[in-house]
C-alpha positions as CSV (number, residue, x, y, z in Angstrom):
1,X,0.3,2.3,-11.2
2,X,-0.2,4.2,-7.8
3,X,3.0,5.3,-5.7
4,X,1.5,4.5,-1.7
5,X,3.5,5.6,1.6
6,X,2.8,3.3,4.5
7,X,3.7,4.0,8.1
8,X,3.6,1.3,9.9
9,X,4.1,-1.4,7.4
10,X,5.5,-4.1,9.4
11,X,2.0,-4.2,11.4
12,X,-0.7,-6.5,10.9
13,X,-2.9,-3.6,9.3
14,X,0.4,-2.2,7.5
15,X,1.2,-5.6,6.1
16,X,-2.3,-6.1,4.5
17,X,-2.1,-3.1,2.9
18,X,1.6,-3.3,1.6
19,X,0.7,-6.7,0.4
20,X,-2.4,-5.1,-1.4
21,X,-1.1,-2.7,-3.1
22,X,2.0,-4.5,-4.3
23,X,-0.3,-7.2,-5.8
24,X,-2.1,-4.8,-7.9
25,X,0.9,-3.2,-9.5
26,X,1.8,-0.4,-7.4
27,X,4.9,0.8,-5.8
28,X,5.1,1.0,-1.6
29,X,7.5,3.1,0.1
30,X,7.0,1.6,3.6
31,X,8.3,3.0,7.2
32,X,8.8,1.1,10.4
33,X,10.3,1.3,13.9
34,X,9.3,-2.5,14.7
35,X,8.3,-1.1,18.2
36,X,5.3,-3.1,18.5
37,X,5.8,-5.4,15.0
38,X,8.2,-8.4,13.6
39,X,10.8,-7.7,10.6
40,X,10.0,-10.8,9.3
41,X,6.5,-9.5,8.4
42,X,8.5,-7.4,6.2
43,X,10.4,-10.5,4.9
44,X,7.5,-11.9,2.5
45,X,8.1,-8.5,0.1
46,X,11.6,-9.6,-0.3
47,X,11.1,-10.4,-4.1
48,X,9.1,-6.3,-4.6
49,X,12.3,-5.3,-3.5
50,X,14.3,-7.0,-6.5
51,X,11.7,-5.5,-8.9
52,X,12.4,-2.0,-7.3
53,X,8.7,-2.2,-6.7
54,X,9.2,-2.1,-2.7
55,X,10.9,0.0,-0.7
56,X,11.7,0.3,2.9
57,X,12.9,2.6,5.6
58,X,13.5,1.5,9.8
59,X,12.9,4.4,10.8
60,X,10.7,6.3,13.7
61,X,8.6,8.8,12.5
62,X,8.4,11.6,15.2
63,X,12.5,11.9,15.8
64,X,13.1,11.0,11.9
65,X,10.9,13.6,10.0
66,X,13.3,15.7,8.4
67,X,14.6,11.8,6.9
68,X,11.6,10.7,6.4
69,X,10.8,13.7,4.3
70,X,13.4,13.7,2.0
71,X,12.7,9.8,1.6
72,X,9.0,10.7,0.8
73,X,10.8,13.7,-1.8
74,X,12.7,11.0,-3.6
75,X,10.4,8.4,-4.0
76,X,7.6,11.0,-5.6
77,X,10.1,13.1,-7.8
78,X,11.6,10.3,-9.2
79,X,8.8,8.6,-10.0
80,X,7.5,11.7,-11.6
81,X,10.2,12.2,-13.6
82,X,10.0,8.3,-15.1
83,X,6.5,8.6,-16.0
């Protein structure tokens, strides 16, 4: 099992991925601004996010990095610590 950041999950590139990696096992921390996508693309991970498989974050990269950062910190240390 692989722990994969997506930016730009909610995209049609984005979305295949995040649906890729979830099917093989893996756990997505995903970012989005839905600038140029749809939430409901997000929507058809709903039932990752009950497994704690799938994570997300609305958030815009380049004025949220310090956030982003810390939500990148979390997800790898504590997945690090579990293993």
């Amino acid at each position: 099992m692989k722990n994969v950041i997506i930016f730009g999950a909610a995209g049609f590139i984005g979305t295949n991925l995040t649906k890729h990696f979830l099917e093989n096992g893996d756990k997505v921390l995903a970012f989005d601004n839905f600038s140029t996508s749809d939430p409901l693309n997000i929507s058809q991970f709903d039932n990752y996010l009950l497994d704690n498989q799938f994570y997300f974050v609305q958030a815009d990269i380049v004025n949220n990095i310090s956030t982003i950062n810390e939500y990148i910190k979390y997800f790898y240390f504590n997945e690090q610590v579990d293993e």
